[in-house]
Structure formats: C-alpha cells, structure tokens
PDB file with one MODEL, atoms N, CA, C and O in Angstrom:
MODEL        1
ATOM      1  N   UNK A   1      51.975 -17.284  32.038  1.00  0.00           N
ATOM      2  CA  UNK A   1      52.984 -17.092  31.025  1.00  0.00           C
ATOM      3  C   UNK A   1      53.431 -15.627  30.987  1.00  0.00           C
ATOM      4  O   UNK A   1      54.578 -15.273  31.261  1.00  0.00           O
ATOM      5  N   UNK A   2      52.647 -14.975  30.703  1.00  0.00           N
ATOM      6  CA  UNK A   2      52.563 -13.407  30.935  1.00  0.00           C
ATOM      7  C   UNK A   2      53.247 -12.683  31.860  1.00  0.00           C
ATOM      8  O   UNK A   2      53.728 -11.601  31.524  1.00  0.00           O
ATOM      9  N   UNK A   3      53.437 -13.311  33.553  1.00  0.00           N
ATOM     10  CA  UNK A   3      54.379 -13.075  34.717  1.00  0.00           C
ATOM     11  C   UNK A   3      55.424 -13.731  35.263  1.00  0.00           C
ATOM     12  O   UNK A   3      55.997 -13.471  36.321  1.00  0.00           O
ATOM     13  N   UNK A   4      55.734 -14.950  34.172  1.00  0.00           N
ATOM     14  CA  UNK A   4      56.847 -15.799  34.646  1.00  0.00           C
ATOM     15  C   UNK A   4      58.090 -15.297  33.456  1.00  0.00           C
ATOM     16  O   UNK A   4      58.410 -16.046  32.533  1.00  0.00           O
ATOM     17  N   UNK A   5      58.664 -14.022  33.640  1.00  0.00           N
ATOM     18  CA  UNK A   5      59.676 -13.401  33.227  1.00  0.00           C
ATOM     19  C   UNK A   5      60.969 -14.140  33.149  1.00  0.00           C
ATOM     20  O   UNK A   5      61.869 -14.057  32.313  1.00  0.00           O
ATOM     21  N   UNK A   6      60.847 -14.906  34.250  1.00  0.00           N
ATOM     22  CA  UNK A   6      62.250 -15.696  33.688  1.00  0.00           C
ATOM     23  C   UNK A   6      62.365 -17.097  32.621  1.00  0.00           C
ATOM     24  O   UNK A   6      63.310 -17.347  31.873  1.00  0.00           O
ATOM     25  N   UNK A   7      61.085 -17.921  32.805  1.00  0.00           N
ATOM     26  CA  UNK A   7      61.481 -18.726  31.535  1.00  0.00           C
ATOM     27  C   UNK A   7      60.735 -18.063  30.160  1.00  0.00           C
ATOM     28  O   UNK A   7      61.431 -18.264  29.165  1.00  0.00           O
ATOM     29  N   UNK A   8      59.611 -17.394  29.900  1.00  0.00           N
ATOM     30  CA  UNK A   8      58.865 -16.565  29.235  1.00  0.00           C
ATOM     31  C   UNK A   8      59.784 -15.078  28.791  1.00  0.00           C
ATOM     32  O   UNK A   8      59.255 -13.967  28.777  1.00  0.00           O
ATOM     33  N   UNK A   9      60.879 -15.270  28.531  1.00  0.00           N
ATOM     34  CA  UNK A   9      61.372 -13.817  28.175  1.00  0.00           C
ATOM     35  C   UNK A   9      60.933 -12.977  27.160  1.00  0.00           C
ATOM     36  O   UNK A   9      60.720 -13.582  26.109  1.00  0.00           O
ATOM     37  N   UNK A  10      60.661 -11.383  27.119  1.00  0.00           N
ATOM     38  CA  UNK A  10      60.559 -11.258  26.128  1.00  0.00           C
ATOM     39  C   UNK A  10      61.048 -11.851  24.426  1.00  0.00           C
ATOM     40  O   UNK A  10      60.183 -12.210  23.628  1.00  0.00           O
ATOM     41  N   UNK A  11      62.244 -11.863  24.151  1.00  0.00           N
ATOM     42  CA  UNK A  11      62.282 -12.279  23.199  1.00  0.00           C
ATOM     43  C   UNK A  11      61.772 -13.765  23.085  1.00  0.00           C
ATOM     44  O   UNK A  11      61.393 -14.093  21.960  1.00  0.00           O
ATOM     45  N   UNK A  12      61.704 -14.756  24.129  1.00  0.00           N
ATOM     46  CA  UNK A  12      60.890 -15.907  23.738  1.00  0.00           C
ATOM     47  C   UNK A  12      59.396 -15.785  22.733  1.00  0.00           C
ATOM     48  O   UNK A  12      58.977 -16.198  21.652  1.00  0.00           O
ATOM     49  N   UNK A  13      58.948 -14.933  23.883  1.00  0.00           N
ATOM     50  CA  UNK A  13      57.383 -14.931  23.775  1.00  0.00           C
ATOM     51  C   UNK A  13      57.500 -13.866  22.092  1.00  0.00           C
ATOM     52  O   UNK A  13      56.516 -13.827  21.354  1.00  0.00           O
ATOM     53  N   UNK A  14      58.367 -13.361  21.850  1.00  0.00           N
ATOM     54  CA  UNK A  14      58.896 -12.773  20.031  1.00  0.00           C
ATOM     55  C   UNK A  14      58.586 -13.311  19.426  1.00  0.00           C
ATOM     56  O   UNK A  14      57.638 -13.184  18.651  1.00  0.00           O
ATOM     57  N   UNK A  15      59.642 -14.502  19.656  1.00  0.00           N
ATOM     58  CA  UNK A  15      60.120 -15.784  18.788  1.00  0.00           C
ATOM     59  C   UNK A  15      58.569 -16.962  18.785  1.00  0.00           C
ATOM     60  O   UNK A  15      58.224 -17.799  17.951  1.00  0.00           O
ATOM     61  N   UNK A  16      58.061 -16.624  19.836  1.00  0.00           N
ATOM     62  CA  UNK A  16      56.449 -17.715  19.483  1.00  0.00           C
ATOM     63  C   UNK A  16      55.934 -17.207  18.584  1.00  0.00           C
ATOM     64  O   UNK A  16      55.815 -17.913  17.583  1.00  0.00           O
ATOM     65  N   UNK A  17      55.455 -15.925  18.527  1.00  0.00           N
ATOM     66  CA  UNK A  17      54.365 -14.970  17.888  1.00  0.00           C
ATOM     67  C   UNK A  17      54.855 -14.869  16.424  1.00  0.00           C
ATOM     68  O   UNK A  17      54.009 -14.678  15.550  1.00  0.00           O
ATOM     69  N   UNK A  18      56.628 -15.025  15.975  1.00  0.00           N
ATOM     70  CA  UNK A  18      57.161 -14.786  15.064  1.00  0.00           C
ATOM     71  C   UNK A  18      56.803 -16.599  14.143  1.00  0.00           C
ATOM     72  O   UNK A  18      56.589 -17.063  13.023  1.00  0.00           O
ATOM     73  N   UNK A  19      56.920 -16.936  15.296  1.00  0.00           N
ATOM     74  CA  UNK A  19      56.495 -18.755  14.471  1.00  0.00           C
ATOM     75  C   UNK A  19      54.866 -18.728  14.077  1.00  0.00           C
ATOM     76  O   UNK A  19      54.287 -18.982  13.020  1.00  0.00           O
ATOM     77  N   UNK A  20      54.605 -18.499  14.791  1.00  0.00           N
ATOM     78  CA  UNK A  20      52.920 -18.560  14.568  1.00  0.00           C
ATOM     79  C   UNK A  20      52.577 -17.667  13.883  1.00  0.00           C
ATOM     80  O   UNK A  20      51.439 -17.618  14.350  1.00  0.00           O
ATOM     81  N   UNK A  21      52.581 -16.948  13.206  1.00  0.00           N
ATOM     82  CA  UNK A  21      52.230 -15.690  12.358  1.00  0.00           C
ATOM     83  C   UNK A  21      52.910 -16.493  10.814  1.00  0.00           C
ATOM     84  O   UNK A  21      52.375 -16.445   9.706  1.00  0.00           O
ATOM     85  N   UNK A  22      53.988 -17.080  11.106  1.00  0.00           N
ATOM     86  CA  UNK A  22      54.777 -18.117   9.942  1.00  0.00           C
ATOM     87  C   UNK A  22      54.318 -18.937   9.560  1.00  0.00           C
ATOM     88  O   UNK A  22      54.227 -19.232   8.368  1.00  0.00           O
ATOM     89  N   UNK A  23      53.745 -19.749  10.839  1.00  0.00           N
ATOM     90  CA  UNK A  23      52.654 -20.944  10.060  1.00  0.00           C
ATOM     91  C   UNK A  23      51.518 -20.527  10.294  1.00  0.00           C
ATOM     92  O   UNK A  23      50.772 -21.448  10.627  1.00  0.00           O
ATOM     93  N   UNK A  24      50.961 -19.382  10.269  1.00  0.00           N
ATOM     94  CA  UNK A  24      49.333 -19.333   9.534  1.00  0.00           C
ATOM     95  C   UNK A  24      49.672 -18.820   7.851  1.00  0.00           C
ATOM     96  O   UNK A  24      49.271 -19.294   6.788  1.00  0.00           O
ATOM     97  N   UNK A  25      50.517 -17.735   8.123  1.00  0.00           N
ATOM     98  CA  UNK A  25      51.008 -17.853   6.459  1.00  0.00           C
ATOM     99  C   UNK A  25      51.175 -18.853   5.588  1.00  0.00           C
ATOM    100  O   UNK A  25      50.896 -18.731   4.396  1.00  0.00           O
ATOM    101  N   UNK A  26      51.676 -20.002   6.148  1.00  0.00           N
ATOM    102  CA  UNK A  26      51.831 -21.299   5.183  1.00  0.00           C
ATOM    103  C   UNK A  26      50.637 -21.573   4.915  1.00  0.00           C
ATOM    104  O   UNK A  26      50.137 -21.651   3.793  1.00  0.00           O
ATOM    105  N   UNK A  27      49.892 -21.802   6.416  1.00  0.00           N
ATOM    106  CA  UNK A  27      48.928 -22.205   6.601  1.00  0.00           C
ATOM    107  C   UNK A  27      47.612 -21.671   4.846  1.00  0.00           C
ATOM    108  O   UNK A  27      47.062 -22.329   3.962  1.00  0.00           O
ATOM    109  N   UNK A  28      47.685 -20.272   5.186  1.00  0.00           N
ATOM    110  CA  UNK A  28      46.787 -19.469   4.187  1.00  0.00           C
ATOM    111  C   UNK A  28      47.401 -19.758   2.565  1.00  0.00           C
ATOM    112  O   UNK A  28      46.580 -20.155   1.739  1.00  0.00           O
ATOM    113  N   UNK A  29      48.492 -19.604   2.233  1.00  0.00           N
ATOM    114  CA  UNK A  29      48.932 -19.327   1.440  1.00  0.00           C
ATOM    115  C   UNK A  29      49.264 -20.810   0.598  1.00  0.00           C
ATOM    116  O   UNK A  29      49.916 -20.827  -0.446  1.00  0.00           O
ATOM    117  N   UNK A  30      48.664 -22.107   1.286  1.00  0.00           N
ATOM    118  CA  UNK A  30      49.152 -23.374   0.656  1.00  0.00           C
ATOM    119  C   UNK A  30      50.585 -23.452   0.590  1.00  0.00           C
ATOM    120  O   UNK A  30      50.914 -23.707  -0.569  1.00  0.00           O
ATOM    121  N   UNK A  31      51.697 -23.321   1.456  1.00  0.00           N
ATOM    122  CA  UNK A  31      52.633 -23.863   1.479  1.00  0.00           C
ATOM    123  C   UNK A  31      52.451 -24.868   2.390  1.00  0.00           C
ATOM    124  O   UNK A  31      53.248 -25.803   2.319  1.00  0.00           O
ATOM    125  N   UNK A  32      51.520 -24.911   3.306  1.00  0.00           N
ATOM    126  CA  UNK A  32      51.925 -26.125   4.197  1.00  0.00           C
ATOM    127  C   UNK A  32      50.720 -27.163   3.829  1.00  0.00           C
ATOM    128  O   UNK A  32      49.772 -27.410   4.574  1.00  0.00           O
ATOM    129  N   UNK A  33      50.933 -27.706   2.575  1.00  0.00           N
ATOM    130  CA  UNK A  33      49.706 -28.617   1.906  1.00  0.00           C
ATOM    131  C   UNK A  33      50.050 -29.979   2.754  1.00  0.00           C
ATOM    132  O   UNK A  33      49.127 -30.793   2.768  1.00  0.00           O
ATOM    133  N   UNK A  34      51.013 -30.278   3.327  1.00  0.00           N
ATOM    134  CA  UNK A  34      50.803 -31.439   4.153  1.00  0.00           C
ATOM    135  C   UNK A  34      50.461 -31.313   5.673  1.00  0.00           C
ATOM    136  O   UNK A  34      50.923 -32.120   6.479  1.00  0.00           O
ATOM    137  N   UNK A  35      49.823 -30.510   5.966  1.00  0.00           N
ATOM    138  CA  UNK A  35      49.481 -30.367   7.164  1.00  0.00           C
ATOM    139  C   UNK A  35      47.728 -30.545   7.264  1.00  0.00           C
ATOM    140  O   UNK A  35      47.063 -30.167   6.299  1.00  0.00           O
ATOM    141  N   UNK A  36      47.324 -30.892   7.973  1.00  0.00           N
ATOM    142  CA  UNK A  36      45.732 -30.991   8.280  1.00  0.00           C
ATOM    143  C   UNK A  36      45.391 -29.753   8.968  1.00  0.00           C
ATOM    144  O   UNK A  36      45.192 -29.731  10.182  1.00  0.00           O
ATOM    145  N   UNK A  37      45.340 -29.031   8.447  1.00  0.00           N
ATOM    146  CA  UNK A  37      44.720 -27.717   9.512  1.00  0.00           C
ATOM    147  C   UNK A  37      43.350 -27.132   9.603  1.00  0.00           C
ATOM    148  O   UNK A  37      42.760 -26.382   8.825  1.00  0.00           O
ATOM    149  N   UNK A  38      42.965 -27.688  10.809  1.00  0.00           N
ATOM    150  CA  UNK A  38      41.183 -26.786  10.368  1.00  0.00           C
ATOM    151  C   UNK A  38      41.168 -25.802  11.377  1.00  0.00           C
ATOM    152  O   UNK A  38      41.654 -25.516  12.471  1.00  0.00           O
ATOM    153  N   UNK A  39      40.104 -25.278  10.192  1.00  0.00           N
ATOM    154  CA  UNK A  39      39.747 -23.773  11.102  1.00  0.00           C
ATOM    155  C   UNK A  39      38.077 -23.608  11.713  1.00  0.00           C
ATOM    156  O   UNK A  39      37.210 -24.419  11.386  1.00  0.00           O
ATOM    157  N   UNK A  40      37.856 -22.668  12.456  1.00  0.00           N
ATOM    158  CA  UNK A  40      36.896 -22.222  12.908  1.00  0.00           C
ATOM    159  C   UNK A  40      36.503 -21.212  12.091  1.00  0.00           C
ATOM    160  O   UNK A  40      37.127 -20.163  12.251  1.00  0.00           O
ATOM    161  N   UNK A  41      35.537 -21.216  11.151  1.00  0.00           N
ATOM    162  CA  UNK A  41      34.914 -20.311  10.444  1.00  0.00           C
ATOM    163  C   UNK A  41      33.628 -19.799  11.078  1.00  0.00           C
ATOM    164  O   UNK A  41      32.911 -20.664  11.582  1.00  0.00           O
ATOM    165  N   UNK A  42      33.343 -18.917  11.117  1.00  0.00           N
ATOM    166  CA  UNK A  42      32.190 -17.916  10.968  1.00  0.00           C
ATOM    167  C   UNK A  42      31.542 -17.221  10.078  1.00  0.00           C
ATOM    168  O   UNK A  42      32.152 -16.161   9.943  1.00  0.00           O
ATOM    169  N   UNK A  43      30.561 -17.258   9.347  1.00  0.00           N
ATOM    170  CA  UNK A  43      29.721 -16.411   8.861  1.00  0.00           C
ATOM    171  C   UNK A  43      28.496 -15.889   9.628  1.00  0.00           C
ATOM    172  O   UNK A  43      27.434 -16.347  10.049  1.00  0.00           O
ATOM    173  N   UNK A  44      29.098 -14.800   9.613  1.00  0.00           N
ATOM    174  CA  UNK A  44      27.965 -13.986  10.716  1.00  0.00           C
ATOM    175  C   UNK A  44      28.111 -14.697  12.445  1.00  0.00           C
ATOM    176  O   UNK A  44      29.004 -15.374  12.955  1.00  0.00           O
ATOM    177  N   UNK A  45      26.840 -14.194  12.975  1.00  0.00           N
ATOM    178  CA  UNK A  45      26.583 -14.837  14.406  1.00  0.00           C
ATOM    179  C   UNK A  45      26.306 -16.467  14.726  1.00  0.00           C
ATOM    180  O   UNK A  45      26.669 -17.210  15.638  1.00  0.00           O
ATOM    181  N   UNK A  46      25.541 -16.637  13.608  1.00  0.00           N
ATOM    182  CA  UNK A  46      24.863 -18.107  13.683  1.00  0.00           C
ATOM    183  C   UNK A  46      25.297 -19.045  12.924  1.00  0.00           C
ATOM    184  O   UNK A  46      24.895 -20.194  13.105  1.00  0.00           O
ATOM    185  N   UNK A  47      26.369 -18.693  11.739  1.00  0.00           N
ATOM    186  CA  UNK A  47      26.790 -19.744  11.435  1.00  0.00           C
ATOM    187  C   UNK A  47      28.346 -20.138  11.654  1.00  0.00           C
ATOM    188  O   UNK A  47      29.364 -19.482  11.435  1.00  0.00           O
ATOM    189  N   UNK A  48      28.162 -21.464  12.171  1.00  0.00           N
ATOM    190  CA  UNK A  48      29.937 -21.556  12.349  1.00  0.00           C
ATOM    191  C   UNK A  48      30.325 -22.907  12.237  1.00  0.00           C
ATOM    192  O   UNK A  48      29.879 -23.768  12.996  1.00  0.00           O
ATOM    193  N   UNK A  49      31.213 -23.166  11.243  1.00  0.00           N
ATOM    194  CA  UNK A  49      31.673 -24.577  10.936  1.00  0.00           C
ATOM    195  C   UNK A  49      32.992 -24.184  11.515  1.00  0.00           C
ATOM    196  O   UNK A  49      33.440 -23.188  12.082  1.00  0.00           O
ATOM    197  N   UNK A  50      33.487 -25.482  11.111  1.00  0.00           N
ATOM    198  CA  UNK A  50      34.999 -26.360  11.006  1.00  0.00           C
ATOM    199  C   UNK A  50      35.417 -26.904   9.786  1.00  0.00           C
ATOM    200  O   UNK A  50      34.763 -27.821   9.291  1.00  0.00           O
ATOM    201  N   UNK A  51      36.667 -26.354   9.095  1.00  0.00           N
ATOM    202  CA  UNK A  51      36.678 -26.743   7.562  1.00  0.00           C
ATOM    203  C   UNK A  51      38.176 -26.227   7.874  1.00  0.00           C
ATOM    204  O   UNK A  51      38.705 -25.723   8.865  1.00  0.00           O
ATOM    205  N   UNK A  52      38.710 -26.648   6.324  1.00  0.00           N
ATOM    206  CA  UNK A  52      39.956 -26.395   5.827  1.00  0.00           C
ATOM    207  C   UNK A  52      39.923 -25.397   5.120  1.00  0.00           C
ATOM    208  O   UNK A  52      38.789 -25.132   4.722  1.00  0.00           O
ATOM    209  N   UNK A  53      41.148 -24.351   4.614  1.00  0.00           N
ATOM    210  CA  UNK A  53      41.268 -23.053   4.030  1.00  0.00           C
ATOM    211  C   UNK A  53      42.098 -23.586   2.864  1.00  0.00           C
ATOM    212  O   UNK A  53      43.195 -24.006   3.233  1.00  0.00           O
ATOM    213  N   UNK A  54      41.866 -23.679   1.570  1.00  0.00           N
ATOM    214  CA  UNK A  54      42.129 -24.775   0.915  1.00  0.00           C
ATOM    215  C   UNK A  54      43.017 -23.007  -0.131  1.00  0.00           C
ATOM    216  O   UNK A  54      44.029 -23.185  -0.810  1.00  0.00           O
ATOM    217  N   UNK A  55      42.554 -21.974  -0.042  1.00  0.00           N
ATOM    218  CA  UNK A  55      43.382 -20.992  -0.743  1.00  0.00           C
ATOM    219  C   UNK A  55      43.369 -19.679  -0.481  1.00  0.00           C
ATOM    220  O   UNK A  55      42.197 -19.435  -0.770  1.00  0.00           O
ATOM    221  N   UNK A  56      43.732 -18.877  -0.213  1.00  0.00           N
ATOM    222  CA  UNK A  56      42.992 -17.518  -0.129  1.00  0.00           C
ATOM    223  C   UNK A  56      43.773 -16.379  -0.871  1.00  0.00           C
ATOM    224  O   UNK A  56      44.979 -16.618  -0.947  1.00  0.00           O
ATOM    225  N   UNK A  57      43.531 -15.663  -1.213  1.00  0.00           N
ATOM    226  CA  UNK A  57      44.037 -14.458  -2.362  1.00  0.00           C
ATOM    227  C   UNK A  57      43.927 -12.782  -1.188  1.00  0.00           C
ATOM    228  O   UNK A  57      42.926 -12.460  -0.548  1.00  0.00           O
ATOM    229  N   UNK A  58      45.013 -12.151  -1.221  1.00  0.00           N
ATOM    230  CA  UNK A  58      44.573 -11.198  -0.763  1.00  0.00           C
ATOM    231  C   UNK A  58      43.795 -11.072   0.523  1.00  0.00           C
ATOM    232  O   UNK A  58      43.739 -11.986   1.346  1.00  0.00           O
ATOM    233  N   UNK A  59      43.198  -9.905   0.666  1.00  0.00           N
ATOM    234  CA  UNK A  59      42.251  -9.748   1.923  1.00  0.00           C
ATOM    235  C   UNK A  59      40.730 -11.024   1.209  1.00  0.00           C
ATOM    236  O   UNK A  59      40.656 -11.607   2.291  1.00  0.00           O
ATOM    237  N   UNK A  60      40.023 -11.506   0.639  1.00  0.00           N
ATOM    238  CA  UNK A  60      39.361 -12.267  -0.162  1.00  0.00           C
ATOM    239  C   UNK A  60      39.018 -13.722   0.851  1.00  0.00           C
ATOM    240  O   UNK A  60      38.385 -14.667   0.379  1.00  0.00           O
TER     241      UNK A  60
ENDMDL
END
C-alpha cells in the first residue's frame, strides 16, 4: 500500500486516516451506539480482554 503511488495516493491514504480517526471518535464518544465494536483492552502485560467501550470522558 505504502509503494503503490498510483492507486494509494497521498491524499487517498488522508482521506482513510481522516475516516478512521472519525469513527473511533464515534466509536469513543457513543455516537455510533448502533455499531458492535469491540476492542482489545489491556491492563498491564497480562491482562487482556475483548469488550465494548460503552463511554469514555476525557483522557479517563
């Protein structure tokens, strides 16, 4: 993706990063309450689920 300059143009690869940065915001922020989205959580080294981000406030 990274060296195929002609269908990957810069502004494509913009316009992905600009979507995806959009829907993790929904994602975080409960606008996108109809979506199923799970995440990969970590606490610490050893613990790591799979769950939903049901709200988050701030850095929090």
């Amino acid at each position: 993706m990274d060296t195929d300059v002609i269908t990957y143009t810069v502004e494509t690869l913009h316009q992905y990063k600009a979507n995806h940065y959009s829907q993790r915001k929904q994602a975080l922020t409960g606008a996108a309450a109809e979506r199923n989205v799970k995440y990969l959580i970590a606490f610490g080294p050893e613990i790591v689920a799979v769950s939903e981000i049901n709200y988050a406030q701030d850095d929090q």
